[in-house]
C-alpha positions in Angstrom: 109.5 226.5 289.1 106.5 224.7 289.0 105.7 221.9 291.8 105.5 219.4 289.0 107.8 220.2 286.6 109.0 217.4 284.0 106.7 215.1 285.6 103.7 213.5 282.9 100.3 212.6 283.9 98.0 211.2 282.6 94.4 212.6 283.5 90.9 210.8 282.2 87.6 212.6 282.0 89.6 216.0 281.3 87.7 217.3 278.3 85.7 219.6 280.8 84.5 219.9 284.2 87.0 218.8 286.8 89.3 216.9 284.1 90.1 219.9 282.5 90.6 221.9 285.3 93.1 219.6 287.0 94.7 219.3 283.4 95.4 223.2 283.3 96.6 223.1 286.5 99.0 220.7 286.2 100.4 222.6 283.2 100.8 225.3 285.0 102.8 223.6 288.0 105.2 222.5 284.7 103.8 218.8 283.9 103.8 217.3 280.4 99.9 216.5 280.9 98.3 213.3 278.3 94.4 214.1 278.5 92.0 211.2 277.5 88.3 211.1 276.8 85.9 210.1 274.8 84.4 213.0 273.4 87.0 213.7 270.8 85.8 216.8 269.8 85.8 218.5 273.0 89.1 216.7 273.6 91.0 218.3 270.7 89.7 221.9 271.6 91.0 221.4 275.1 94.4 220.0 273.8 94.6 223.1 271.8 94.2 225.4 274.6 96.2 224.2 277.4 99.2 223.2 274.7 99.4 226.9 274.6 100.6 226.6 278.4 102.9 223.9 278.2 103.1 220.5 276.8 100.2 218.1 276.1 98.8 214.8 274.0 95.5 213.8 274.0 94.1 210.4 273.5 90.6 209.3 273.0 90.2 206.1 274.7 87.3 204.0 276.3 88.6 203.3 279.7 86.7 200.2 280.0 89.5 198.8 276.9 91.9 197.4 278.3 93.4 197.2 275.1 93.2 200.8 274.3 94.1 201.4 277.9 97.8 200.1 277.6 98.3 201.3 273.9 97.8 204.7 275.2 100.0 204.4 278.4 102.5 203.0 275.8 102.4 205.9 274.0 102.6 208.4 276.6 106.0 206.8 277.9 107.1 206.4 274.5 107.0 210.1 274.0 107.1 211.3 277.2 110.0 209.0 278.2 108.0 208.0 281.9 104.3 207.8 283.2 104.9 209.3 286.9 101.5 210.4 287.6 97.2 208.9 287.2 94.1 210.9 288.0 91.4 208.9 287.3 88.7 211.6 287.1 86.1 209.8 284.4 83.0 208.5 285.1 79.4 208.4 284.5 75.9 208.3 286.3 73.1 206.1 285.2 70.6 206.9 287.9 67.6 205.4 288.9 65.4 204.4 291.7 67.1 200.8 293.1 63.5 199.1 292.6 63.2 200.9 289.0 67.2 199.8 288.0 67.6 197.3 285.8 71.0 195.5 285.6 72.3 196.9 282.9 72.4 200.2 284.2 74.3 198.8 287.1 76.7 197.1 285.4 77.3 199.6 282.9 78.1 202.3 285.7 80.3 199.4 288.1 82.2 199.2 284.1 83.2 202.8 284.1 83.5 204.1 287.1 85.0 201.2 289.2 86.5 198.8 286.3 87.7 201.9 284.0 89.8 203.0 286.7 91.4 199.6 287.5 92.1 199.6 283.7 94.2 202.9 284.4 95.8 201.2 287.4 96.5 198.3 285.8 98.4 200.0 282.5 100.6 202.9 284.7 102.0 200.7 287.6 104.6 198.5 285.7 106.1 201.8 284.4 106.2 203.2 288.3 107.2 200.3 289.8 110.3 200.2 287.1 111.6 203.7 288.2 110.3 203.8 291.7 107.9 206.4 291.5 104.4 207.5 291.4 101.7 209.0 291.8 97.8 207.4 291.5 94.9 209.4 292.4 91.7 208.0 292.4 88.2 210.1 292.2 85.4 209.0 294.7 82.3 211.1 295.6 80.5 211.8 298.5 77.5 209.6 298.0 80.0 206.5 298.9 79.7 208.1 302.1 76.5 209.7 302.7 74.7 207.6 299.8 72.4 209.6 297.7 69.1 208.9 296.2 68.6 207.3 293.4 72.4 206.3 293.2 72.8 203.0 294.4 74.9 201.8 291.5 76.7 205.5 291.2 77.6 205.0 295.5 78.7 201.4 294.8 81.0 202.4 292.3 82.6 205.2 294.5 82.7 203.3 297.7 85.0 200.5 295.9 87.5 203.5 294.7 88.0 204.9 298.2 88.4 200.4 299.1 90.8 199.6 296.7 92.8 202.5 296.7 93.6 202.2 300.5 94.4 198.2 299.4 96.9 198.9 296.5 98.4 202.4 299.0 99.5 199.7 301.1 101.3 197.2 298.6 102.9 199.8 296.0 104.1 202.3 298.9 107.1 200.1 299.1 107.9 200.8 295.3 107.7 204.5 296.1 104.1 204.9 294.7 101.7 206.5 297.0 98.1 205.7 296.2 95.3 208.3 297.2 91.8 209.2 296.8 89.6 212.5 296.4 85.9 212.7 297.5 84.0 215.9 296.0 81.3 217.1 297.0 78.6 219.3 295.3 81.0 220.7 292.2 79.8 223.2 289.2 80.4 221.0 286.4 78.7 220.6 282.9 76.7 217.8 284.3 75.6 219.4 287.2 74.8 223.1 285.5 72.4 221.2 283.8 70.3 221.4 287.2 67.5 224.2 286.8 68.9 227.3 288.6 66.3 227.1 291.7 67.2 223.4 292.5 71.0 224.3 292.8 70.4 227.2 295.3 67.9 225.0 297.6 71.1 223.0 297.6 73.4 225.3 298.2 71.1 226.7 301.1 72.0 223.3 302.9 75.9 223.7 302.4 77.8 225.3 305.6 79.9 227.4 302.4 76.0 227.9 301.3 77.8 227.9 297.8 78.6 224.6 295.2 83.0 224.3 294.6 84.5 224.9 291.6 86.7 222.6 289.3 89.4 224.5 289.9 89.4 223.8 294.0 89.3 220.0 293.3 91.9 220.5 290.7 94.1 221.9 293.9 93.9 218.7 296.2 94.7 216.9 292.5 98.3 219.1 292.2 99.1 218.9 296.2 98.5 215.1 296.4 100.4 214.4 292.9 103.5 216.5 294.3 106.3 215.9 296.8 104.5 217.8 299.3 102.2 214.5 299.7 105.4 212.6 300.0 103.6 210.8 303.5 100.1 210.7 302.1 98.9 207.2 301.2 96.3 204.9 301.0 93.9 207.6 302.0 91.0 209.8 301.0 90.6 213.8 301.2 86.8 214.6 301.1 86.7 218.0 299.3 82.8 219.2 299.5 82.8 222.5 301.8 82.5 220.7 304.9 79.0 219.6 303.9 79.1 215.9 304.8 
């Protein structure tokens, strides 16, 4: 018996990286798991691998649609038969120096990160509020907390998930949907192998684990918040980085 067994989430970002990790988890705990993304490709070839684990649909969709948004929460509750849980993993970086930033940049990073998420929100909460359940977790980052250079419009974006999530934890709790945050820290993904070799072990030097976290250990929070265990868990944040900030 897996911890969510029969219950369908719905996971953005999850064509690699953290997405896809928390997606394989949550086959694994026994949930019929609807994967979105833009990068179809890369979407179909991880629909093919964790349906041979359990149950999945994928669905490429800009987040910052609303349109597409709640044509593809349709969908999932038309074939799943209910939307119980949301990880909101996707997002993007545009960084720059503030002074060197132009607008566009901001905006277009406030669209996805922030705006794309709402869009999510938005779509899954009539179908949780209907049957009383739910499950939202939202994806932060530590540079809403610590800030981080060059990331002014990345931070903004991150330190209005971890303010509107405590905000809507407080008014959907009484419809039995808990609303909750994660705030990673320094994770091996794609984007950040992409840093030469030498520039992730100065930073790993400065970690108390002296080591960056796998998908896999965000993925974990994911599956504990999503479950019953988290039953009393709302309108709240869990920073997963190692202990670094």
């Amino acid at each position: 018996m897996g911890r969510l067994d029969n219950k369908v989430a719905i996971i953005t970002g999850a064509a690699g990286g953290i997405g896809y990790a928390t997606a394989e988890k949550f086959v694994e705990e026994g949930a019929k798991v609807v994967i979105c993304d833009m990068a179809e490709e890369r979407l179909k070839n991880a629909a093919e691998e964790l349906g041979k684990k359990g149950e999945v649909m994928w669905a490429k969709v800009d987040i910052c649609d609303e349109e597409a948004v709640n044509e593809m929460v349709k969908n999932a509750n038309d074939r799943f038969g209910s939307v119980d849980i949301l990880i909101n993993i996707a997002g993007i970086t545009k960084d720059a120096q503030f002074y060197k930033m132009d607008l566009a940049q901001f905006r277009q990073v406030i669209d996805v990160n922030l705006m794309g998420s709402v869009n999510m929100c938005k779509a899954v909460v009539p179908y949780m509020m209907e049957q009383r359940w739910g499950r939202i977790i939202n994806t932060s980052s530590v540079s809403a907390l610590a800030g981080n250079f060059g990331q002014t419009n990345y931070a903004a974006s991150k330190g209005a998930i971890l303010a509107y999530t405590r905000s809507m934890g407080h008014e959907l709790a009484k419809y039995g949907i808990t609303v909750n945050s994660i705030v990673p820290g320094a994770i091996l993904t794609p984007m950040t192998m992409a840093i030469p070799e030498d520039i992730r072990a100065q930073k790993a030097a400065r970690f108390p684990t002296k080591r960056w976290g796998e998908p896999r250990e965000i993925a974990n929070v994911y599956a504990f918040l999503a479950s019953e265990e988290a039953s009393y868990v709302n309108a709240t944040s869990v920073t997963v980085d190692g202990g670094f900030y």
